[in-house]
N, C-alpha and C positions, 0 to 999 in steps of 0.2 A: 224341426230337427228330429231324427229318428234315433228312441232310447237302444242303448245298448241289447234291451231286451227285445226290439222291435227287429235290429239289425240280426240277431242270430238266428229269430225264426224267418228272418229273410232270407238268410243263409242257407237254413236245414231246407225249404222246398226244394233247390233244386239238385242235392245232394238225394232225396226222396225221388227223386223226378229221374235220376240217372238209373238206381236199386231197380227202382220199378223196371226202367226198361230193359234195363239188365239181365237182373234173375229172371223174373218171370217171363221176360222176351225170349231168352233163351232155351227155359225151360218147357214152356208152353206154347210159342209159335215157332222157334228155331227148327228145335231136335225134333219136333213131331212133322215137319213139311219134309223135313231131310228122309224121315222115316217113312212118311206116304210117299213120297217121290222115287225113293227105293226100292218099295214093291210096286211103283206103278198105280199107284192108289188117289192121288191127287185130282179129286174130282169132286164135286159137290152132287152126293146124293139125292134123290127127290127128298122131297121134307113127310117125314112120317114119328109115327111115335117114338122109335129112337133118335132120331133129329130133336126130336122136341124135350126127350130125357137130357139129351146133351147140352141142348139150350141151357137149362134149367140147371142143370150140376155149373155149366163152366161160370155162368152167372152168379150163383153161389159163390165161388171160386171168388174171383175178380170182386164181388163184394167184401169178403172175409181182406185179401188182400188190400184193397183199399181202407177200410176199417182199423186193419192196423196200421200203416202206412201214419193214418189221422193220429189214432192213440200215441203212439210210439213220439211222432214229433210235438202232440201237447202235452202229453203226460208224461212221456218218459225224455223229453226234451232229447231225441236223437231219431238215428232210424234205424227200420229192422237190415240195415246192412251194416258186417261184421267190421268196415272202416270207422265206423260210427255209431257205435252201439248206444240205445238209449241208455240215462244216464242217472234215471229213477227205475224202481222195478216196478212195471206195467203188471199190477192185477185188477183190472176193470173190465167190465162191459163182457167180447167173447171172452176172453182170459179167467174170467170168474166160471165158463162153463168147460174149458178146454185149456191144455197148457202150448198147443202148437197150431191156435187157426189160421198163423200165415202160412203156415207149411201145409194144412191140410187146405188151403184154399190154392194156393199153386201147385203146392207138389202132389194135390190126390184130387180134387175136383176138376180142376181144369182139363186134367189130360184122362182121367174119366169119362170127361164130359166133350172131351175130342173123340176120345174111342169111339164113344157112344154115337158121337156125331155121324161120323167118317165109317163106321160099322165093320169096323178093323182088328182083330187078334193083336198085332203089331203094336198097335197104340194102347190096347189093354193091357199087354206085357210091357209094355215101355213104363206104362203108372204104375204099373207094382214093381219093379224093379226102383225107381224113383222113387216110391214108400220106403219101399230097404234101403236103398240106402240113405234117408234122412232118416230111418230108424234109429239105423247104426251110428250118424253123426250125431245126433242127437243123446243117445243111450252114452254114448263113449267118449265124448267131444264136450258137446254145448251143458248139459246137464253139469259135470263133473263144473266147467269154469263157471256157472253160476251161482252152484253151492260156494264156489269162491269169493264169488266176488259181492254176493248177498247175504249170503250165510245162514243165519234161523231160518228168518221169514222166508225165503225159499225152500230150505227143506220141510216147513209148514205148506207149503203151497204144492211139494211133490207130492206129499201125503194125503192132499184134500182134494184136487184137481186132478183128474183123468190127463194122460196124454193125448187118444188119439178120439174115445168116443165121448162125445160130449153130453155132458152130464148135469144138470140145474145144479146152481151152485150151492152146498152146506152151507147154511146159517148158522 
């Protein structure tokens, strides 16, 4: 018979499982195909040292996102999607070095690490545009509701934890 506690982390995969495809589907294979398709660009370049830069950043990327994706549903017993926000305040592991690795792992390495790929102006403006504005949702948005909804301990955590360059954590 499966505990109450076995049935909800059964639950939370594939509410994880949808986020994932979701956001990062979106933001990372969607709008960047639409984007090289638009200039005409949709081709796979020979493989050279910027192929191999790109490798390397989107993999980054896709690992930060997975990483939390795990934290989020054991330790903060949710996911990093806003229908189902975790439900402890996640400061472990990258968290202890950065306050945003899912975002800097979707919203700045990946499509980085597309640019980078694909050897594109278009997809380098696309990730910085996509920086701003999780900048600004973040700066104006998310930040403000979880001095709400955490209170101290989070505004201890504004104070000691970098937003976007990641930093060894203070002891």
């Amino acid at each position: 018979m499966e505990t109450r506690s076995e049935r909800k982390k059964t639950m939370l995969w594939p509410k994880i499982t949808l986020m994932f495809i979701i956001v990062p589907g979106v933001a990372d294979v969607l709008i960047p195909a639409l984007i090289l398709a638009a200039f005409r660009q949709l081709r796979l370049p020979p493989f050279g040292i910027s192929q191999g830069i790109g490798c390397l950043l989107a993999a980054l990327g896709l690992a930060a996102v997975i990483w939390v994706c795990q934290a989020f549903a054991r330790r903060g017993k949710g996911t990093p999607a806003p229908f189902d926000p975790p439900r402890r305040f996640v400061m472990e592991g990258l968290y202890r070095w950065v306050r945003n690795p899912m975002y800097i792992g979707a919203g700045i390495l990946i499509p980085l690490g597309e640019a980078f790929f694909f050897e594109t102006f278009w997809l380098a403006l696309y990730a910085a545009l996509l920086w701003l504005g999780l900048h600004l949702y973040i700066t104006r948005f998310e930040e403000p509701a979880l001095i709400r909804r955490f209170g101290r301990p989070y505004r201890k955590y504004l104070r000691t934890v970098p937003r976007w360059l990641p930093h060894p954590p203070k002891e």
